[in-house]
C-alpha positions, 0 to 999 in steps of 0.5 A: 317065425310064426307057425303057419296053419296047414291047408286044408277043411276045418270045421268050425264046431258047434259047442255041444251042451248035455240035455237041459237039467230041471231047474236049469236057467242054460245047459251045461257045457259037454266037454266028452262030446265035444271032444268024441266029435273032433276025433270023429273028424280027425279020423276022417280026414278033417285037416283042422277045428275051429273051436269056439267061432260063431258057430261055436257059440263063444259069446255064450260061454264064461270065461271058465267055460271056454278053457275048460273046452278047449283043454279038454278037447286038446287032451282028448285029441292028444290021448287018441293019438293026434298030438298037435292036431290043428286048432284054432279058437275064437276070438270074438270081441272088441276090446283089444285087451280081452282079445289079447286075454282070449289069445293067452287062454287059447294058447294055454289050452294048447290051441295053435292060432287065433281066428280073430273076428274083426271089431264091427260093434261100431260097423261102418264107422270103423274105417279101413285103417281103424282095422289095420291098427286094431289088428296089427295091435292084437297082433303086436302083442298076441301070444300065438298067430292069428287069423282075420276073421270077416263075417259080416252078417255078425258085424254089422256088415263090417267088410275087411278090404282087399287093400286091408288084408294085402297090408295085414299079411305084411305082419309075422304073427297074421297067417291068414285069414277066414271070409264067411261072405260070398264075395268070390272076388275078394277071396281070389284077389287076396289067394292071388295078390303078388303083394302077399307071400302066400306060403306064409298067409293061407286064405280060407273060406267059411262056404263050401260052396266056394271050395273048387273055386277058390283052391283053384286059385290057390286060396288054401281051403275052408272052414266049412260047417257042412263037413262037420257031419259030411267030412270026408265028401268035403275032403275029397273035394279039396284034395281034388281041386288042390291037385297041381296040375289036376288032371281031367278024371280029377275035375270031373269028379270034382265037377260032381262033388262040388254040386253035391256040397253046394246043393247041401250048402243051401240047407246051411244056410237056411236054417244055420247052426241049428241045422248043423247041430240037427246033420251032426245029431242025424248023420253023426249020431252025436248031440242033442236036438235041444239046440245050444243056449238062448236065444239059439234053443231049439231044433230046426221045424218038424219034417225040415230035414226030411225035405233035403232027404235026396240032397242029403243022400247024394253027400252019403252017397258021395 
């Protein structure tokens, strides 16, 4: 039987890169950060990593490049004492056998599932059923369990149906699935359709915003870029909407923290992984400010992190 990922926050990291070198066409991949970042995490409470996403950056890095972090940061966890801690990579083409070859790389790297990123090259012109059989076949063949990963603001406004994941979650090697969209409505249909065995299918979200909404429809949580440098606020907020029954000092606290996360959610999504990459190097104290590799160089504008100061203050406070 296929192993089926815990409930709970993870973080889908960025991919840290050492200072650009002189001479240098793109940064170099660095593997100690990276791995400094996921025990920072697990030491807080984080439930999982998203190695490797589209935060992460995947399709910028080689073959080579991708293993190597993902080994690297498995080694790293296990040697600061989480064995088996969670993690799920990437899986961010089309091809269905060079997503088969990233699955194969991601379990010899010791990575538990695959978030596998639906195949929107073609948008609108991959129908319903077109998905169903590009990912029953992925699944068919993939050495690990894998997740369904709809973002559509990166495929083309791809939209996985409800009808689709219902039929998906039928498969011994689909255990969930990621929704990086704001339709709230698909995310509770599918936490709560009576056509799926939701002990062995778990729904996360990609925005925090969402969080105490969702879990307390049962969704199994998300998989959030804010808790990347605010992880234990994120945290908490789940154990809070989690709890069965949850009592009402729980929800009042809960009420607090999730305007909290959705005020600094709003920072997420103006300015995106550069602006994950700045909380991560502000907050954490990790990173660059250099930003990752074209065309995402760079750092968010001077004095644009001094204007979220009382939202940011509030997480800390938190």
């Amino acid at each position: 039987m296929a192993r089926i990922p815990p409930p709970g926050v993870y973080v889908p990291s960025p991919t840290f890169f050492k200072p650009l070198a002189p001479g240098a066409h793109q940064p170099e991949v660095d593997v100690v950060a990276q791995s400094k970042h996921s025990i920072f995490l697990a030491k807080n409470g984080v439930h999982g990593l998203v190695l490797l996403g589209s935060t992460g950056e995947a399709v910028h890095l080689s073959r080579t490049e991708r293993r190597g972090l993902l080994s690297g940061v498995r080694k790293s966890l296990d040697e600061a004492g989480f064995p088996d801690y969670p993690i799920m990579a990437g899986v961010l083409v089309n091809a269905v056998d060079e997503a088969l070859e990233w699955l194969q790389d991601s379990k010899d790297a010791g990575c538990q599932w695959g978030l596998v990123l639906a195949p929107g090259y073609f948008g609108g012109a991959a129908s319903q059923q077109g998905i169903l059989e590009w990912y029953t076949t992925i699944a068919d063949k993939s050495p690990i369990p894998i997740l369904l990963y709809n973002y559509p603001g990166v495929s083309n406004n791809l939209l996985v149906s409800v009808d689709t994941y219902e039929k998906l979650a039928q498969h011994p090697n689909i255990v969930g699935c990621k929704m990086s969209h704001g339709n709230v409505s698909y995310h509770v249909q599918v936490s709560t359709s009576p056509k799926i065995d939701h002990e062995q299918f778990r729904v996360y979200s990609g925005f925090g915003q969402q969080l105490g909404p969702i879990v307390v429809f049962d969704a199994a949580g998300v998989i959030d870029g804010l808790a990347s440098f605010f992880p234990k606020t994120v945290v908490r907020l789940f154990e809070l909407s989690s709890r069965r029954p949850i009592e009402d000092d729980a929800v009042k606290e809960a009420r607090v923290l999730q305007y909290r996360v959705s005020q600094a959610e709003e920072y997420i999504g103006r300015w995106g992984i550069l602006g994950i990459r700045e909380g991560i190097y502000r907050v954490v104290g990790l990173g660059t400010l250099e930003g990752g590799r074209m065309p995402l160089r760079g750092r968010i504008p001077e004095g644009a992190w001094d204007e979220w100061a009382d939202v940011m203050k509030a997480m800390s406070d938190s």
